[in-house]
RODO-2510 file (C-alpha; in nm, 4 decimals, decimal comma):
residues 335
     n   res          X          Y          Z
     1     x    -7,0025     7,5112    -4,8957
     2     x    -7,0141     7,3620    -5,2568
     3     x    -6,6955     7,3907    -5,4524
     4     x    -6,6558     7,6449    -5,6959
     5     x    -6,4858     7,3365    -5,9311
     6     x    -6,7906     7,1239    -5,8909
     7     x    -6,9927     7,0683    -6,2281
     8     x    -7,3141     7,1876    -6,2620
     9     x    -7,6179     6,9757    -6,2531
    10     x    -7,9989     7,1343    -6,3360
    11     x    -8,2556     6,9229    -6,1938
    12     x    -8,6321     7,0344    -6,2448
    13     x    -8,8833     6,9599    -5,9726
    14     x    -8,5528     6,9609    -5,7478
    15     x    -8,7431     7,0805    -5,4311
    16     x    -9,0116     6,7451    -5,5320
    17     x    -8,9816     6,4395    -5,3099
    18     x    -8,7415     6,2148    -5,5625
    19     x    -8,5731     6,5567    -5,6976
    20     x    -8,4641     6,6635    -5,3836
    21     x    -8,3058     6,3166    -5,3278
    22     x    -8,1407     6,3229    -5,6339
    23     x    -7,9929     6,6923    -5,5523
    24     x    -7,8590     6,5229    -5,2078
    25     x    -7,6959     6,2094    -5,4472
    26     x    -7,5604     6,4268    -5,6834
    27     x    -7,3851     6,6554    -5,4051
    28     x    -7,2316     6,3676    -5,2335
    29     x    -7,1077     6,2305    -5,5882
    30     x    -6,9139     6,5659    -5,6056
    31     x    -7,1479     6,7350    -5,8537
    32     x    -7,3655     7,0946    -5,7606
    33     x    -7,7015     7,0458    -5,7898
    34     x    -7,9063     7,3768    -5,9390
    35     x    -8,2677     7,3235    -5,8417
    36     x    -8,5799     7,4419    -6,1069
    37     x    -8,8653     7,4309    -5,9266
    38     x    -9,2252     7,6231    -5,8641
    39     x    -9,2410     7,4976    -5,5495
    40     x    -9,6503     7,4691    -5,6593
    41     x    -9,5908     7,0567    -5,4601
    42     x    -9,2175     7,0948    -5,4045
    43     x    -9,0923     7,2548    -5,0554
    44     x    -8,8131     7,5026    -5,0645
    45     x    -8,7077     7,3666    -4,7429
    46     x    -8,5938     7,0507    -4,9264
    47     x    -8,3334     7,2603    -5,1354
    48     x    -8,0570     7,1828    -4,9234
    49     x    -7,7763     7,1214    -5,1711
    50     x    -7,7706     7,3965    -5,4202
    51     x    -7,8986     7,7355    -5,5167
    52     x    -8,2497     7,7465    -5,5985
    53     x    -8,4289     7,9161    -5,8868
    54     x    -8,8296     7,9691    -5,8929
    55     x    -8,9575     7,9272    -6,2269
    56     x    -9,2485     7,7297    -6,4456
    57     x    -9,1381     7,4406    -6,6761
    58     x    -9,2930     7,6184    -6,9056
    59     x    -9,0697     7,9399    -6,9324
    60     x    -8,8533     7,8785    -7,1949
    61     x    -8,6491     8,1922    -7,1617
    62     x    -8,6170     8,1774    -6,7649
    63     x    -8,4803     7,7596    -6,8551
    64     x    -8,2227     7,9112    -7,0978
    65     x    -8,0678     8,1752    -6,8655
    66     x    -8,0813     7,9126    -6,5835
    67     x    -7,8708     7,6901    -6,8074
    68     x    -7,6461     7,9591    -6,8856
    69     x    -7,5766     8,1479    -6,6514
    70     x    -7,4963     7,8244    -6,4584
    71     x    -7,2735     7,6951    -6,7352
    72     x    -7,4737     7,3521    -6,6858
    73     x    -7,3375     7,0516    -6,8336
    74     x    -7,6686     6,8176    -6,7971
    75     x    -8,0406     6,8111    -6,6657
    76     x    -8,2008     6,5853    -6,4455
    77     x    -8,5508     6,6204    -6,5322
    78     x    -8,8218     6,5332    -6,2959
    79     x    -9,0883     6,8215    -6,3364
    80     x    -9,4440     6,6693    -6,3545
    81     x    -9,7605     6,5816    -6,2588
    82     x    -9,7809     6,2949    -6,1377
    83     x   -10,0857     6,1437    -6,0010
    84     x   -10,2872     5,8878    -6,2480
    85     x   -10,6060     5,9229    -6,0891
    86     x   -10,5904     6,3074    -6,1603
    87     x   -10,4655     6,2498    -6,4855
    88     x   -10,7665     6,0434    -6,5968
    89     x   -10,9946     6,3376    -6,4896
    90     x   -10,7623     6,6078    -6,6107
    91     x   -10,5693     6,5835    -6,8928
    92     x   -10,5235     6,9019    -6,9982
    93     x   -10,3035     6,9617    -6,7172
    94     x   -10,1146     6,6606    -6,7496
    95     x   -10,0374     6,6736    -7,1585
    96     x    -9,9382     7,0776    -7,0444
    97     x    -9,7212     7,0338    -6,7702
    98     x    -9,5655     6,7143    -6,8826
    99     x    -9,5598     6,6683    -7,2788
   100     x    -9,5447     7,0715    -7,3460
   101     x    -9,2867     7,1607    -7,0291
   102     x    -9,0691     6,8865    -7,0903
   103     x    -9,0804     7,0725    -7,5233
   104     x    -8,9993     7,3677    -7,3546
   105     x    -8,7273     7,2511    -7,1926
   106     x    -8,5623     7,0811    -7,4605
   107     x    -8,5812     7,4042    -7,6777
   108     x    -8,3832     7,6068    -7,3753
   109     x    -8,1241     7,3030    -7,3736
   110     x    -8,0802     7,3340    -7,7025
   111     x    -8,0569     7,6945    -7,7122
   112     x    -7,7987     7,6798    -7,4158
   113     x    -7,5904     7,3979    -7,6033
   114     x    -7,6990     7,1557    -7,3008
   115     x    -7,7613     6,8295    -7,4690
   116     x    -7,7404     6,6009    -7,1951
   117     x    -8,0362     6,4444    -7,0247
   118     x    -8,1780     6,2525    -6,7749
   119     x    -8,5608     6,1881    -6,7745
   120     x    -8,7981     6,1052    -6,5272
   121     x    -9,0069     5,7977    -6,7259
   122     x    -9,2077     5,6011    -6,5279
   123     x    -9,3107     5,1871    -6,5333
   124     x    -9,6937     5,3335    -6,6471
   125     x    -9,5864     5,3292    -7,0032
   126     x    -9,6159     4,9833    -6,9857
   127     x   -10,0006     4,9840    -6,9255
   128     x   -10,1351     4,6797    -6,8646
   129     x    -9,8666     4,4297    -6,9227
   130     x    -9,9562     4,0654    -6,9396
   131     x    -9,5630     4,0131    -6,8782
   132     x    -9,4225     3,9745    -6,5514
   133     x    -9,1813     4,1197    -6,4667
   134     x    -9,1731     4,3781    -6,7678
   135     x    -8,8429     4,4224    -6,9571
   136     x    -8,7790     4,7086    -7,1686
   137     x    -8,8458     4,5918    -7,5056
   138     x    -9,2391     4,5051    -7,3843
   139     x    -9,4945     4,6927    -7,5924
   140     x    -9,5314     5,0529    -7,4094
   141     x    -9,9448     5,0739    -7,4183
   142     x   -10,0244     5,3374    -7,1906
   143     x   -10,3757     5,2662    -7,0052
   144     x   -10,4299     5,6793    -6,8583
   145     x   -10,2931     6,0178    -6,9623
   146     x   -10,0052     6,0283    -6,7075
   147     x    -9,8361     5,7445    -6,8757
   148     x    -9,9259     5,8687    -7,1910
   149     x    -9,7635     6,1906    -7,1663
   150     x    -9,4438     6,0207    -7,0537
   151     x    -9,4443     5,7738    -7,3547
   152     x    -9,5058     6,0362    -7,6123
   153     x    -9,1969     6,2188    -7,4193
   154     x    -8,9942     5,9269    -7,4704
   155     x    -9,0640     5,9245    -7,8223
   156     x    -8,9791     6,3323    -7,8504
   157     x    -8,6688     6,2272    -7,6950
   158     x    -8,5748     5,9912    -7,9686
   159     x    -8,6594     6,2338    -8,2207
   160     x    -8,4108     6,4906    -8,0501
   161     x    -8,1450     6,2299    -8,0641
   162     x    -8,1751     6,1408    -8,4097
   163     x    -8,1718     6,5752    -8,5285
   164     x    -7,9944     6,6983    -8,2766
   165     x    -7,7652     6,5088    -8,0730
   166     x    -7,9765     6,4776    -7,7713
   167     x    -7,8193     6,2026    -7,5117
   168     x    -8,0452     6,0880    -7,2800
   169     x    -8,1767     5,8030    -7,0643
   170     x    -8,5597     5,7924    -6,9873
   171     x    -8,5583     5,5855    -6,6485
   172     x    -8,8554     5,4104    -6,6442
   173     x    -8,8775     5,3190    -6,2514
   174     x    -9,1729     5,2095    -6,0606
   175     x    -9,2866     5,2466    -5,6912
   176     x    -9,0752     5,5041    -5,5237
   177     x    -9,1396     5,4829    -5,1598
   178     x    -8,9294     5,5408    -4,8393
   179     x    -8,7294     5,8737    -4,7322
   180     x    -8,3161     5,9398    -4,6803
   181     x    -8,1980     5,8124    -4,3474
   182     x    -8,0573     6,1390    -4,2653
   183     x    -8,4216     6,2562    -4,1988
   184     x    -8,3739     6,5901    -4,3411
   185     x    -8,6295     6,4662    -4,6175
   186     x    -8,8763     6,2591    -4,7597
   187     x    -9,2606     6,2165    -4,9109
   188     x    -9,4405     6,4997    -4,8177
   189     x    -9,7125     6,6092    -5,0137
   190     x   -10,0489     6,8898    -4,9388
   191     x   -10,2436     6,5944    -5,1042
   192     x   -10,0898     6,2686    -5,0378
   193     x   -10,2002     5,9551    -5,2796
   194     x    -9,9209     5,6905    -5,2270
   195     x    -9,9692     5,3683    -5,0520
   196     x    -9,7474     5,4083    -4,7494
   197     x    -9,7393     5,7816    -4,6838
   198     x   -10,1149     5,7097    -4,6522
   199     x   -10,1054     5,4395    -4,4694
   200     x    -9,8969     5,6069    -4,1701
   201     x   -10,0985     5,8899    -4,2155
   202     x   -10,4078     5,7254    -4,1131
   203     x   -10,2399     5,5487    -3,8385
   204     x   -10,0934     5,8366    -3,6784
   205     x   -10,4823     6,0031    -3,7592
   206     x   -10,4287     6,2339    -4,0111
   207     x   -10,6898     6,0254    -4,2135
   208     x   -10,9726     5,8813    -4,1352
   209     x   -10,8811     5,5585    -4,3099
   210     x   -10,7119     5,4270    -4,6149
   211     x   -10,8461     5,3801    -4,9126
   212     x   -10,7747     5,0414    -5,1068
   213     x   -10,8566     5,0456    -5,4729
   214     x   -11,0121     4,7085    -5,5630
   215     x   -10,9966     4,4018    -5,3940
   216     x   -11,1120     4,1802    -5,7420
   217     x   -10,7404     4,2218    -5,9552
   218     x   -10,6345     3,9045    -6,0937
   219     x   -10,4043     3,8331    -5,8201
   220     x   -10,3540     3,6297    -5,5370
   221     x   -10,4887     3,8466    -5,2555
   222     x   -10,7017     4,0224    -5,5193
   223     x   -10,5123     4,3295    -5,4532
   224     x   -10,2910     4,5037    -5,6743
   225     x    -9,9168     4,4144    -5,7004
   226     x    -9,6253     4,6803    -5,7790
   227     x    -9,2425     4,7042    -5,7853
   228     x    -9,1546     4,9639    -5,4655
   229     x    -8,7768     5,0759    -5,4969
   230     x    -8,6274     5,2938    -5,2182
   231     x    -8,6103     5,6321    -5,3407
   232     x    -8,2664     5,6542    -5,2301
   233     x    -8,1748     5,3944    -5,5005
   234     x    -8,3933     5,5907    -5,7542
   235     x    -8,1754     5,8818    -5,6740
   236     x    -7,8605     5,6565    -5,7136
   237     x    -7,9777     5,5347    -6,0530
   238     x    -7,9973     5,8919    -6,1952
   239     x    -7,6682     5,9833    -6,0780
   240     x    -7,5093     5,6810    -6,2463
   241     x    -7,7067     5,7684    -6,5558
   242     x    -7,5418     6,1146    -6,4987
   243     x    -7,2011     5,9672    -6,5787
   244     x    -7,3028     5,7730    -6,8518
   245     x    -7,3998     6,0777    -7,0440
   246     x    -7,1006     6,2396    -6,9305
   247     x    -6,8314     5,9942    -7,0893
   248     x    -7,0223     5,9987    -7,4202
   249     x    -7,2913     5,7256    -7,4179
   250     x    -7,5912     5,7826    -7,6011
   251     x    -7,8839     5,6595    -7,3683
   252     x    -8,1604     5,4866    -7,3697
   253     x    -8,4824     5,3696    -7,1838
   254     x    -8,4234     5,1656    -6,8672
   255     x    -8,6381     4,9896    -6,6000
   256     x    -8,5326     5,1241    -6,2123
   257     x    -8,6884     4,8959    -5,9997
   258     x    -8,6036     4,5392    -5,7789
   259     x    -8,7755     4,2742    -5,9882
   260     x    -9,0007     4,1654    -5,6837
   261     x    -9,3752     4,2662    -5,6561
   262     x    -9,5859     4,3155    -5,2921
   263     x    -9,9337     4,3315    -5,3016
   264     x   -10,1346     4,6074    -5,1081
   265     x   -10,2409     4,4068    -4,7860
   266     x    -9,8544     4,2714    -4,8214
   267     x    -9,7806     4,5926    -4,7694
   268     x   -10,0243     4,6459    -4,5102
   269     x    -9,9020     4,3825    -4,3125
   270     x    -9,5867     4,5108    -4,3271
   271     x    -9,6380     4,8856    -4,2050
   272     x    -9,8595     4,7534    -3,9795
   273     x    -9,5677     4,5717    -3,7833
   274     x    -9,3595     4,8631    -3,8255
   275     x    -9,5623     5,0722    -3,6630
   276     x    -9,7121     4,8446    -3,4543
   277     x   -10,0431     4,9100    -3,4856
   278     x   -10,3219     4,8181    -3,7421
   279     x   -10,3991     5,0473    -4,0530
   280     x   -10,7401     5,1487    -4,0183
   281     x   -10,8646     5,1142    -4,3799
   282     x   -11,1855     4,9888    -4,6269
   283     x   -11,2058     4,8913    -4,9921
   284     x   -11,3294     5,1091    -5,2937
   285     x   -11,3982     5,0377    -5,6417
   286     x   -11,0792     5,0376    -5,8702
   287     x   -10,9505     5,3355    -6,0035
   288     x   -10,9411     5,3936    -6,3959
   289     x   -10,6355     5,3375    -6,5251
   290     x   -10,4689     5,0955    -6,2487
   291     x   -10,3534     4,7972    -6,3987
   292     x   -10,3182     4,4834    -6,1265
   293     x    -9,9485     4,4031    -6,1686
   294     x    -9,6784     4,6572    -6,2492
   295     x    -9,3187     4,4943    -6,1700
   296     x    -8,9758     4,5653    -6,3731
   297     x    -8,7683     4,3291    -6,4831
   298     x    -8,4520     4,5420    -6,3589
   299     x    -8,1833     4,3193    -6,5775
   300     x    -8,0834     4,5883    -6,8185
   301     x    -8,0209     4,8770    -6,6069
   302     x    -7,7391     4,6256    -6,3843
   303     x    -7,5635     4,5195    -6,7147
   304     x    -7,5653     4,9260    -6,8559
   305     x    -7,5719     5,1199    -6,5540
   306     x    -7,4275     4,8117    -6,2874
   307     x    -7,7577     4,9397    -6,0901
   308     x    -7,8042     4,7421    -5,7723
   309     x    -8,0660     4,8652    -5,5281
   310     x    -7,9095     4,8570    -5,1871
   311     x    -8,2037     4,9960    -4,9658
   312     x    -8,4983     4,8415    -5,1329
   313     x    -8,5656     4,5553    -4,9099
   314     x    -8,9531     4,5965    -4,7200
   315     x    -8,8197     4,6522    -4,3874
   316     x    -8,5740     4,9267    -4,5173
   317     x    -8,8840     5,0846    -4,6896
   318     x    -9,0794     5,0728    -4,4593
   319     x    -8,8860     5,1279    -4,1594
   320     x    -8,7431     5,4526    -4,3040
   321     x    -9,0982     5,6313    -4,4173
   322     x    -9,2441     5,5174    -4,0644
   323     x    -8,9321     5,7023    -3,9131
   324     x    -8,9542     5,9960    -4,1740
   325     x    -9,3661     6,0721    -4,0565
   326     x    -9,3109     6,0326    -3,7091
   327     x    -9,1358     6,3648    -3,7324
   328     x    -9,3147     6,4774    -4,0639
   329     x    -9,6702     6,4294    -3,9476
   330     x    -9,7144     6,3733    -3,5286
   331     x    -9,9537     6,1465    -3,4314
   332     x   -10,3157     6,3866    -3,3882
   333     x   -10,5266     6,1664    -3,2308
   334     x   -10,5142     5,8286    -3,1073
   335     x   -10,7837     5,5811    -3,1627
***
């Protein structure tokens, strides 16, 4: 039963795959999670930590009475879309849900006196970074609209500062991949497009086969390389960027990830002795939008935040999604 005394925490997309893990960090830190979600790729059953309230990013006036009738003293804000394929073929949806929810729910923060955030940024606002790994003062060049809209939030955000008084961090992290080892959560999605969920999925038969996008990057497999962090030290991250906020720092944009890059068939080979059998799979043309290399250079977020990912190691990773869709998604067929 949560406390009564316990301050109050909004976190939209709460009932989401990272939100939800965040609501579970922020309980056990001793704060109350209050989840803002339309459950339209979150799953109620995932609200496990806090009261839940149904409502669009978009509703201004539903955000405001949230936020006050809940007397909340910060958001965690992780209500998006999210996919960068989709976001190349549909940006409408991505400049709407992203760029004018996240507008909407400044103006109900500001309305409620709630000027406290922490935003969900991501390591795509880098683009296609000839630096490796990428520290925070690289040029942010988006490459697709899904790391556009999260760059031109970052930039609201400033603005917000500077007029209003908005603290924030934007926490620019990269891969998140894994699931809690409680097992009470973890990636699950109706249309599943990360690397690993995938790659169980067509092991256990779910798929067909995976899908590898490009086999010609500028790498040394010639498959592309990115920076997975365990999404239980994602959630960590926000709830030390929590307290930040909450004993008067002002913010800023950090980099959540290990510093260390896998490739794709790296990561292959790595589920595939996890689960101890091969990943059926076949190679595609690259996807618009996917640069080859994508790692953080994490440096800034230990010295501000003394972030240190604990569970990010591959066979953590790894071993806790495999352990997560075994009960998640049963095996259908066998080939």
């Amino acid at each position: 039963m949560v406390q009564p005394s316990r301050q109050k925490v909004l976190v939209t997309g709460g009932a989401g795959y990272i939100g939800s893990h965040c609501c579970k960090a922020l309980s056990d830190a001793g704060y109350q999670p209050v989840c803002y979600d339309n459950l339209s790729t979150g799953h109620a059953d995932f609200v496990r930590w806090g009261p839940l309230i149904i409502g669009d990013i978009r509703d201004t006036v539903k955000l405001t009475d949230a936020l006050n009738a809940n007397v909340i003293v910060a958001v965690l804000h992780l209500a998006a879309s999210s996919s960068v394929g989709e976001s190349v073929i549909d940006p409408e949806k991505y400049y709407q849900n992203n760029l004018a929810g996240t507008l909407a729910l400044l103006h109900a923060m500001r309305s409620a006196g709630c000027l406290r955030l922490v935003f969900s940024s991501t390591g795509a606002v880098y683009g296609s970074a000839d630096c490796k790994p990428i520290p925070e003062s690289f040029l942010c060049a988006p490459i697709n609209p899904y790391g556009m809209s999260k760059w031109m939030i970052e930039r609201v955000l400033s603005d917000y500062r500077a007029a209003y008084g908005l603290t924030f961090f934007s926490l620019r992290y990269f891969n998140a991949c894994g699931a809690d080892p409680s097992g009470l959560i973890g990636e699950l999605r109706d249309q599943e497009t990360h690397l690993i969920p995938r790659s169980f999925m067509a092991i256990q038969g779910h798929l067909s086969e995976l899908e590898i996008y490009g086999d010609d990057y500028d790498t040394p497999d010639g498959t592309a390389i990115r920076d997975y962090i365990h999404v239980v030290d994602l959630a960590a991250g926000h709830v030390l960027a929590l307290e930040k906020l909450l004993n008067g720092e002002i913010g800023g944009s950090l980099n959540l990830g290990t510093g260390v890059g896998f490739s794709v068939r790296q990561m292959l080979t790595a589920i595939a002795a996890t689960a101890e059998r091969p990943v059926p799979h076949r190679i595609k043309e690259r996807r618009p939008g996917d640069p080859a290399v994508l790692v953080a250079d994490p440096t800034k977020a230990k010295a501000v935040l003394n972030f240190a990912p604990l569970h990010s190691d591959l066979d953590t990773i790894v071993g806790s999604a495999w352990a997560w869709h075994q009960q998640a998604h049963p095996v259908k067929r066998l080939r």
